[in-house]
Structure formats: structure tokens, C-alpha cells
N, C-alpha and C positions, 0 to 999 in steps of 0.2 A: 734611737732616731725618732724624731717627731713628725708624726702624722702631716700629710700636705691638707691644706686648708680649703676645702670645694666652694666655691659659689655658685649660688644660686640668685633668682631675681624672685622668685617666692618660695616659700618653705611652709608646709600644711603638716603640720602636728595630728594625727590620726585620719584614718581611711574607712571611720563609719558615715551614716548619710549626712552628717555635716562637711565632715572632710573632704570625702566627695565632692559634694553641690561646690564647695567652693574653689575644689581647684578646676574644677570646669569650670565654672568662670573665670578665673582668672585664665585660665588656657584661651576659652574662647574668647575674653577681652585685649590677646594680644600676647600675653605673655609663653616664651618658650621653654624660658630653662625656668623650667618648675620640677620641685619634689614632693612628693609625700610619702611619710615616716609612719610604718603601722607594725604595733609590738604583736598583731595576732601574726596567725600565718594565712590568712586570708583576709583582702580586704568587705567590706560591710558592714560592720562591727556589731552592733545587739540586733540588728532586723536580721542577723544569719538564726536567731534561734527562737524571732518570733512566729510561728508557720500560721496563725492565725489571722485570718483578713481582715480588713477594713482599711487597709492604707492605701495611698495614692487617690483619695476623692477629689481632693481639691486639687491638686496638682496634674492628674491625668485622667480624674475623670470618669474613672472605673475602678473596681475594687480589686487589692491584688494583697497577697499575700508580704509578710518580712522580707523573705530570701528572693521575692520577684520582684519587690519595689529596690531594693538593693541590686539588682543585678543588671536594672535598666542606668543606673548611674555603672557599674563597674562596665557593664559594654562602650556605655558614652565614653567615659573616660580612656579605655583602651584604641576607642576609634581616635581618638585626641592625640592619641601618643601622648598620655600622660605616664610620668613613671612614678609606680609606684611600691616601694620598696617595703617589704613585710619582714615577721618575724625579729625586726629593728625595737631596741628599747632606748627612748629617748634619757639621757642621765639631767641631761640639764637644758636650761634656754636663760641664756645671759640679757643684758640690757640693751649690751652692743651686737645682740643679733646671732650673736654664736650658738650652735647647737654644738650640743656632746652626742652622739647617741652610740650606741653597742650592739653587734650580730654577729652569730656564727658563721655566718660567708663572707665579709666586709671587713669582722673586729672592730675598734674601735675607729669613730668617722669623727669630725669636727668640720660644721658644715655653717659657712658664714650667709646670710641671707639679707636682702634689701628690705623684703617682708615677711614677717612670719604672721601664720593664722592659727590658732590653738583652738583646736580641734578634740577634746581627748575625750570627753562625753562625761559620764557622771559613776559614780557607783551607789549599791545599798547601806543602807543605814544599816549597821549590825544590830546583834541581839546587845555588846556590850555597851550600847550605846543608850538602852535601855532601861537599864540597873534592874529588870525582871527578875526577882525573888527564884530560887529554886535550883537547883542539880542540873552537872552541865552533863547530862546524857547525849546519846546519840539520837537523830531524828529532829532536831533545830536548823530548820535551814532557812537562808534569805529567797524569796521569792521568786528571784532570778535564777540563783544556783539551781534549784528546783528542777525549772525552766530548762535550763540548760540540760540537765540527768535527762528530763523527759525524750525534748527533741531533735538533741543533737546526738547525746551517749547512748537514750536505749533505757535508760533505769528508772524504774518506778521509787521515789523515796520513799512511800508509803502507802498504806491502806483505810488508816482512820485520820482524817485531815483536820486540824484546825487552824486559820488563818487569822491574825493577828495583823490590822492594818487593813484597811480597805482603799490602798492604791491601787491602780490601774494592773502591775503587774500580777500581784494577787487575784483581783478581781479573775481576771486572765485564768491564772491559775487553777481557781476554784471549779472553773468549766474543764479544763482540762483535766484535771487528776478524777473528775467525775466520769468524762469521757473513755479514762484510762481505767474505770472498773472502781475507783475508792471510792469511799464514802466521806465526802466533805459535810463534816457535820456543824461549822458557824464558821462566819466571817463577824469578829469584833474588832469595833472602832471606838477609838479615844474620845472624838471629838461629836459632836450633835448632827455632824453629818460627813457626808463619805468624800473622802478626798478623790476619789474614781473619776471617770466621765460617767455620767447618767447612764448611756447608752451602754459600757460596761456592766451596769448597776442588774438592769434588766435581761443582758442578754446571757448573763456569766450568773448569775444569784436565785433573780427572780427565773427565769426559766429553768431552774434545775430545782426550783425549792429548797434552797439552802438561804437561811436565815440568818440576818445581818442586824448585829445588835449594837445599834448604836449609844455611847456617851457609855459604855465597857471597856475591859481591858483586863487581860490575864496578868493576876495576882500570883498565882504558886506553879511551877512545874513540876511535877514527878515523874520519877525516874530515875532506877541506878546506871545500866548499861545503858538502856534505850528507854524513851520516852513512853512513860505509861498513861499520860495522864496530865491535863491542865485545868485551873482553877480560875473562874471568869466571874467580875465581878461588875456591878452597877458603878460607875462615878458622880462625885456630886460636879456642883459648877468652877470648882477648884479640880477637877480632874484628881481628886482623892477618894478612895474604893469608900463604898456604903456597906457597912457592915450589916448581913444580915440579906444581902442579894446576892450571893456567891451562888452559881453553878460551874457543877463538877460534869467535864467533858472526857471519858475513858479514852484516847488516842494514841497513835504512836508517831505520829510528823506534825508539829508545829511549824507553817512560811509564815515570816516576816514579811512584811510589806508594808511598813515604816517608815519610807520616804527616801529621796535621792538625794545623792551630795554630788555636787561639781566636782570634780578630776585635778582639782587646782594647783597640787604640789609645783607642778613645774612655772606653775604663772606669777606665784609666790617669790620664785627663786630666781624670775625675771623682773623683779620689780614692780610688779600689776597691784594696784590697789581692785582687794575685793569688797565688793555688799557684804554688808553684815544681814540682809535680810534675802537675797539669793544665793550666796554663796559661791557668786560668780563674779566675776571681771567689772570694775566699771565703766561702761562706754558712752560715747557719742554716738552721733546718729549716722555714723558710716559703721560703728560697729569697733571702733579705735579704744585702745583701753587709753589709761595714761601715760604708757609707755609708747612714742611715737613711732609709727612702722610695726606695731604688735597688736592682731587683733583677733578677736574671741566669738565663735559662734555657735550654736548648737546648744546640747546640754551642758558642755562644761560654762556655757555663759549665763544660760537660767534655765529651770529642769521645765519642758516642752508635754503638753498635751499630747499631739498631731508631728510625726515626721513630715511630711508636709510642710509644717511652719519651719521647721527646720529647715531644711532642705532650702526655703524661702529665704531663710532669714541668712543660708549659708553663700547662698550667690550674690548676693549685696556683698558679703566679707567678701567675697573671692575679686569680686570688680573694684571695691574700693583699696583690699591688698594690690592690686595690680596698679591701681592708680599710683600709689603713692611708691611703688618700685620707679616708677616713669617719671615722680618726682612732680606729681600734680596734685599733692596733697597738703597743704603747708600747715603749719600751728596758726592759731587762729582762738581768737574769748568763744568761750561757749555761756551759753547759759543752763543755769543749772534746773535739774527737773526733781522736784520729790514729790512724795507720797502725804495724799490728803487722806482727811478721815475715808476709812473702810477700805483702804488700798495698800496693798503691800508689795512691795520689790518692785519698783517701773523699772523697766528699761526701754529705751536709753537713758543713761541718767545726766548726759548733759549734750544738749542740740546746739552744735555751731553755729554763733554768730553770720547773718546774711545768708546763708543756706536758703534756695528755694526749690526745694525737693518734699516732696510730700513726705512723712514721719510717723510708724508704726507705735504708739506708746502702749506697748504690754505689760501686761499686770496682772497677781492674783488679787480677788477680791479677801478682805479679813475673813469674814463671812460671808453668811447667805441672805442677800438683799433680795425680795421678791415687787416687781413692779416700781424699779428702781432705776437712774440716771446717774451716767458718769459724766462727770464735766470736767473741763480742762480750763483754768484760768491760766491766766500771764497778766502778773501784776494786779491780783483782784478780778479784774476784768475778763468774764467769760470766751472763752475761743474756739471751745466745740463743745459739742456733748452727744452721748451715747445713751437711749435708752435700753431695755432690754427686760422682758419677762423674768429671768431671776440670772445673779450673778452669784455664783458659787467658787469658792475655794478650788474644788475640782479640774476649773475651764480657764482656761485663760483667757484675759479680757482684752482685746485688743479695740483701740481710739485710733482712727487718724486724721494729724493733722494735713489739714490743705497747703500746698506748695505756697498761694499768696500767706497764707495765715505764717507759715513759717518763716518766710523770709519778713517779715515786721515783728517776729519777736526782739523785747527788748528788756526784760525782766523776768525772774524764777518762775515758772512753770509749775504748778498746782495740780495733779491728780485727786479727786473724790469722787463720793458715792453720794449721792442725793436721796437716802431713804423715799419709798414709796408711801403712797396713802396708806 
């Protein structure tokens, strides 16, 4: 006998801080029969295991920990009478709307929606993603899982630390497993400078005297059971090891902190055209991928600095899903936005036609531009620009445009970097 078919008037694909934010809006913009679908058994999703503060500045104002800036959206939401169904694994999301998803108390559900929001966040870049030379011992872990041993399970990975990747998670890390009594002996980065936020740089590295070597990268592992041991090398401007700069780090836990990937399997398998340079969804400036009524926010849409911007960026999805449940959304020409010299991944990647709504264009910078301007043409012709003290890889760069400036677009959309003196 075949499952009966539920509808829904919006469907929210995960219940971390974007999941969240957005179906609270879409709740408080009107809509009732709403769901959200979460494979944990709690919702929150990665702020349940980050216990370190700094989030909520911009959004509330004050500084508060992972599991309290998550638990001010789960109270909201529960004041909402928002339902939201956990330990659910979503299998599929079709073109025409349909979810498949799977649980031990429901079994299998097939859930038809007016709008769906893909919500699912992102995951770490593995070690095999790496081709890192060496023995697959115990003591290789991604910076997260880590994370997770520390502050959720109770378990210390290790004693003699070396971090690989100078991401934000890592960064994190580094203060933490020092806090936890190990000896974090280097943080090495690939690149000539730290994919971190700054303010991680100093408060996780430099305050603890753990030393960050940059344009490195560990060449050899050892280790037969467990990790004894990594081999860190100089790179040239090819990111190829300089023979003759190799230092040897005696250790037993190497974290990964390598980089995020988007969640996207299931956006794939709905038809979603993704970036080849985010790895995420391509949208308009309601946050609409190509598939009408299917839209993306969060980290599965491009991997986020600041929950905060998230959070931000997920209440627009959540109000413009509800829009277009109500059937106030129509297809409509967009114009297209790409990436000028020294700019990588914009989003939104294409702003609808007549729209006069002001337009967040986020972006990482290639590099590190110091005493540098971003400009926005359309059609050649200049239409905003952003200065700023220095633009790093690290920070995401945010331009906006003005509601008049937007509604008189009539041509591609230009993103650059205006090199400083």
C-alpha cells in the first residue's frame, strides 16, 4: 500500500540557524502549514557544538555562545508553533516538489510542498580530498569531528596537536585543545595567508603562542597504529613543497581544517544548477535557485563567515518562500551578475528584472587587496562601490545595492576589485 501524500505550503530542509531563521519567517510572514525536516535528533545543527562566543553581534547585539544563539531561534520557533520534525533523513527532493524523507517513528513520509527552502549546511573537506602522502593511522581527524569529541562527547583526540589549514574551525580548535591541557605545537597554511577571520588569528594563535606558518603544508605522515609524527614543508608560488625546508613535528592528532563544502546532494537530485566557484545553488536576489518555488540559504548556498549573516540571509528565503507559496512570485528576465577581476563566488548570481528592493552582493575576495575598492558596474558604467582597509579571502565582502540603482538595472552586472595605491 502506498504512503498518502502530505502537503505542505512550505517545506524547510534542515533545522540549523538557517533552517531556522527561515521558517520563522515564513511562519511570521503568514504562513501555517509549514514543516521542517532535521536528520539530527535535536534541532540547531553545528552551533549545538560550538560553546565558544562571539556570535549574535550583529543580530542581537551582545555576545553569546553556539547553543544560546541557537536556542533563542528554537524557543522562537516553538512559540510559533512551528513543527519541527527531527531525527527524519531527507532521501530525495524532486523538481515537482516532492520530498521522500525516512524515520524511525513516521517510516517512510512523501511530502508534496508549494515551497521548498534547502537548508542542509555544509560539510569538511576530508583528508582524501587532499592526496596527503603517508599511513592511514589513527589520530587524523577533520576539525569539526574534533570539535564534536571535545564538547559534546567528553573525549580529548589528543595531546600533541598539529593543525593543517588555518580555517575558522581549526583556528577555534587550536585554543581549545590548548585549553583542554595539549600542546598545539603549528597551525600550517597552504596559501600566503589565513583563510580565518583575523579576530580568530589573534584570539585562538596569537594569544596562546602557537605559530602559524604560512605558504606550508604537510608533506609526510607517520604512523603505523597512531599518528607519530608529521612532515611540514615551505611551498613555492605553484603551491609545490621547497625542498630543503622540511620540518619534522613529533605528534599524535593531526585536524584538518581544509575547507567547507555545501550539502548539495539533494539540490543536485532536484534539478538546482550549482557554482562551480561556491559550490552552492545558483540564485536571484530573492534567494530562488533555477528551479521555480526551490530556494537555498545558509551554508549549503555559500560557506558564511558570521551566523548572523546567515540567520540574515535565511529570513529573506523564509519571506520570499512564503511569497511565492501565495503565488506572488512570478518568473520574470533577470540579469546576470558575475565576477570581475579579484572577486570570487558573487551571490546573487542573477537580480530580477524591475525589482526595487535594495541587493546584498556577497563575495570572497581572490586575495588580499590592502587600501582597495570594490565596484559594481552594469553595463560598463559604475553603480556603487565599496572601499575598505584590506579585503581578504577570510571575510566576506558584502556591496549593496540601492533600491533606485536596482530597479534601472538593464545590463550584466560587473563585480571588482580596484587595486589600492
Amino acid at each position: 500500500m502506498s504512503n498518502p501524500i502530505m502537503n505542505v505550503d512550505v517545506l524547510v530542509v534542515g533545522a540549523g540557524p538557517a533552517g531556522l531563521a527561515a521558517a520563522i519567517a515564513a511562519k511570521e510572514d503568514g504562513i501555517d502549514n509549514l514543516m521542517v525536516i532535521e536528520r539530527e535528533h535535536n534541532p540547531g545543527g553545528i552551533l549545538r557544538q560550538c560553546i565558544h562566543n562571539g556570535f549574535g553581534l550583529h543580530r542581537f547585539k551582545e555576545e553569546l555562545t553556539g547553543p544560546e544563539y541557537a536556542q533563542r531561534d528554537i524557543d522562537r520557533a516553538r512559540e510559533l508553533g512551528i513543527y519541527i520534525q527531527c531525527d527524519t533523513t531527507v532521501l530525495s527532493v524532486e523538481e515537482d516538489h516532492t520530498v521522500t524523507c525516512v524515520s524511525s517513528e513516521h517510516g517512510l513520509q512523501v511530502i508534496k510542498a508549494k515551497a521548498i527552502i534547502l537548508a542542509m549546511g555544509c560539510r569538511e573537506r576530508p583528508r582524501g580530498a587532499l592526496a596527503t602522502p603517508g599511513t592511514r593511522c589513527a589520530g587524523i581527524y577533520s576539525a569539526g569531528t574534533a570539535q564534536k569529541f571535545v564538547n559534546l562527547e567528553g573525549y580529548m583526540p589528543g595531546k600533541r596537536v598539529v593543525i593543517l589549514g588555518s580555517g575558522d574551525i581549526g583556528l577555534i580548535m587550536a585554543r581549545r585543545m590548548t585549553l583542554q591541557g595539549a600542546k598545539v605545537l603549528a597551525c600550517v597554511e597552504l596559501m600566503p595567508y589565513s583563510s580565518g577571520l583575523n579576530r580568530n588569528i589573534v584570539q585562538c594563535l596569537n594569544d596562546y603562542d602557537i605559530p602559524l606558518y604560512l605558504s606550508h603544508t604537510v608533506i609526510d605522515i607517520q604512523g603505523k597504529e597512531r599518528l607519530s609524527g608529521v612532515t611540514v614543508a615551505k611551498v613555492d608560488e605553484n603551491r609545490q613543497p621547497i625542498p630543503g625546508t622540511e620540518i619534522q613535528f613529533d605528534c599524535d592528532t593531526l585536524l584538518l581544517s581544509v575547507g567547507l563544502i555545501p550539502e548539495n546532494e539533494l539540490s543536485q537530485g532536484a534539478g538546482v544548477k550549482l557554482s562551480p566557484l561556491t559550490s552552492g545553488a545558483e540564485v536571484d536576489d530573492v534567494l530562488q535557485t533555477n528551479v521555480p518555488g526551490i530556494f537555498a540559504c545558509g551554508n549549503v548556498l555559500h560557506v558564511h563567515d558570521l551566523v548572523d549573516h546567515v540567520s540574515n540571509e535565511s529570513f529573506k528565503a523564509g519571506r520570499a518562500a512564503a511569497a511565492y507559496a501565495r503565488g506572488q512570485i512570478e518568473a520574470c528576465e533577470t540579469i546576470t551578475v558575475k565576477d570581475g577581476d579579484g572577486v570570487r563566488g558573487t551571490v546573487p548570481q542573477r537580480i530580477r528584472k524591475g525589482v526595487s528592493e535594495s541587493v546584498d552582493l556577497m563575495f570572497r575576495p581572490s586575495g588580499v587587496f590592502r587600501k582597495a575598492t570594490c565596484i559594481v558596474k552594469c553595463g560598463g558604467k559604475e553603480i556603487a562601490r565599496k572601499k575598505a582597509p584590506i579585503f581578504t579571502p577570510g571575510e566576506m565582502a558584502v556591496v549593496t545595492l540601492k533600491p533606485e540603482t536596482v530597479a534601472e538595472l538593464n545590463d550584466t552586472v560587473t563585480v571588482e576589485i580596484e587595486r589600492g595605491e
